[in-house]
C-alpha positions as CSV (number, residue, x, y, z in Angstrom):
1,X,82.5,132.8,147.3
2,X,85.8,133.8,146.3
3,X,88.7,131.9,144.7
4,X,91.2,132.4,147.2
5,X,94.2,135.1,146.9
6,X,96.5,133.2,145.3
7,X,93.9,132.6,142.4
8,X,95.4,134.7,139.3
9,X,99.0,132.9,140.5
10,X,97.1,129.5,140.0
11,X,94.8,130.8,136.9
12,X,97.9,131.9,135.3
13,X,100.4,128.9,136.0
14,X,96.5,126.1,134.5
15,X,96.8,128.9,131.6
16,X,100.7,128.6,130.7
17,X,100.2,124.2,130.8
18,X,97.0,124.3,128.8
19,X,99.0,126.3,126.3
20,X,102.4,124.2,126.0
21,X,100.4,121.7,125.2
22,X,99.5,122.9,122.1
23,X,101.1,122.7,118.8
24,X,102.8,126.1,117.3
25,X,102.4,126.8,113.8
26,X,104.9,128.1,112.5
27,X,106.0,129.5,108.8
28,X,108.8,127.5,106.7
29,X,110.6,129.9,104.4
30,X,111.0,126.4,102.0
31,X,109.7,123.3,101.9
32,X,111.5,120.4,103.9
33,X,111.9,117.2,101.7
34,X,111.2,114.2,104.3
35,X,113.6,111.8,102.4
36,X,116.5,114.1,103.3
37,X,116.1,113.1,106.9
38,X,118.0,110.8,108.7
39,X,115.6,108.7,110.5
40,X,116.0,108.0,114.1
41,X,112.8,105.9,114.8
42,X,109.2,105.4,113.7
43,X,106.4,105.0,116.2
44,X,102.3,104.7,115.9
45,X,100.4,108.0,116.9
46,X,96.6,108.0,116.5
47,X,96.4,105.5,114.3
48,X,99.4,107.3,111.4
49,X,103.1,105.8,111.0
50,X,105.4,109.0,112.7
51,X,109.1,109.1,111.7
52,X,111.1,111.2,113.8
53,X,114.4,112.4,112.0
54,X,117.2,115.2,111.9
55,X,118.8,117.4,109.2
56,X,121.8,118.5,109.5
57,X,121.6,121.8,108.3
58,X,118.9,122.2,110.0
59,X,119.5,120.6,113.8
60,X,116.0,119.7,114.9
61,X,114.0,116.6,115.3
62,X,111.8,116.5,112.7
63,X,108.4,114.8,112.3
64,X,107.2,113.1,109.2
65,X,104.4,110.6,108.4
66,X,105.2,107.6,106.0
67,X,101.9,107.6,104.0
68,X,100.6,111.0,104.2
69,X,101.1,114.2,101.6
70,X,102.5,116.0,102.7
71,X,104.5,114.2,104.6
72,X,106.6,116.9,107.0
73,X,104.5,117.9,109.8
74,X,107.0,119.6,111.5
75,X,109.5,119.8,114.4
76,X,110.4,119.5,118.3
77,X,112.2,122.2,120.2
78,X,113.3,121.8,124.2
79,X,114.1,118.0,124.4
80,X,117.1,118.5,126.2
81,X,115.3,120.1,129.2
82,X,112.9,117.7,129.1
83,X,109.9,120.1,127.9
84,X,109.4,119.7,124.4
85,X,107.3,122.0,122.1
86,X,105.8,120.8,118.8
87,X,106.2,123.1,115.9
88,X,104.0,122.5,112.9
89,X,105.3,123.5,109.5
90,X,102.7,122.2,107.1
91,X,99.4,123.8,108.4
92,X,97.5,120.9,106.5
93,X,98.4,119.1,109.7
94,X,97.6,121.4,111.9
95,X,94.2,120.4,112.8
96,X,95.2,116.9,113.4
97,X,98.1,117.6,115.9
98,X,95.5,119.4,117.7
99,X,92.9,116.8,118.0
100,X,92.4,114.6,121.4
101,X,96.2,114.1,122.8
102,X,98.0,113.6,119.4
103,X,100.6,116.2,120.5
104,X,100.7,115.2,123.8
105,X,101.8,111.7,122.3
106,X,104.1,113.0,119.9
107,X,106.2,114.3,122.6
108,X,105.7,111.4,124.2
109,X,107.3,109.9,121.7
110,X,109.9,112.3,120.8
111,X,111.2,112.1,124.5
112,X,111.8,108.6,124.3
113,X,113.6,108.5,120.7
114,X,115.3,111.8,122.0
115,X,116.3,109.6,125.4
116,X,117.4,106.4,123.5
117,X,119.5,108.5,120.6
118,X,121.5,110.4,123.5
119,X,122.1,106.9,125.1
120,X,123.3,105.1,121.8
121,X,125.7,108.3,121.4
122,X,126.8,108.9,124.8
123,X,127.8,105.1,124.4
C-alpha cells in the first residue's frame, strides 16, 4: 500500500514543523549578564520563573530564569512574523528547553510579551 504521490511533499512539510519546534543551540562569543536586561515581563514555564528582556546592543528578546545559574538561557528570533525560533546560548539549558513542550511554551509566551510590548509602544 502506498503513501500516495504527494507523500515526500507531506513528509517533508511534518519534517520542517517537527524541526521549528525545537530549540537551536547556538555559540555566544561572551557571556550575556542577565541583570543588564531590561525586563519586559516574567511568566511561569514548567514549573521555573522566565524573564523575557532586551539589550540594546544586542536587539533580541532574551530569556532568563530568576533562580537558576546560569541564568541566560537564550533568545527569540522571528516574532515579528509571528514564527518565533528559540535560540539557546547556555547549553546547560539545553536539555530542559527540549523536554515535553517547554519551548513550545516559551514562544507561547514570548508571542504574547512580544504582542503586548508592540501595543504599549505603538500607543
Amino acid at each position: 500500500m502506498g503513501v500516495g504521490r504527494l507523500a515526500p511533499h507531506r513528509l517533508r512539510a511534518k519534517y520542517a514543523r517537527a524541526l521549528a519546534e525545537i530549540p537551536l543551540p547556538v555559540r555566544t562569543t561572551s557571556g550575556l549578564d542577565a541583570k543588564a536586561l531590561t525586563m519586559l515581563a516574567e511568566a511561569t514555564v514548567a514549573g521555573r520563573s522566565v524573564q523575557f528582556g532586551t539589550l540594546t546592543e544586542m536587539p533580541k528578546l532574551w530569556v532568563a530564569f530568576a533562580e537558576v545559574d546560569p541564568p541566560v538561557l537564550g533568545y527569540l528570533t522571528g516574532l515579528a512574523a509571528g514564527k518565533p525560533e528559540l535560540h539557546v546560548t547556555e547549553t546547560a539549558h539545553l536539555e530542559w528547553a527540549r523536554t515535553g513542550g517547554n519551548s513550545a511554551a516559551l514562544k507561547r509566551e514570548a508571542m504574547t510579551v512580544w504582542a503586548a510590548v508592540q501595543r504599549e509602544c505603538e500607543g
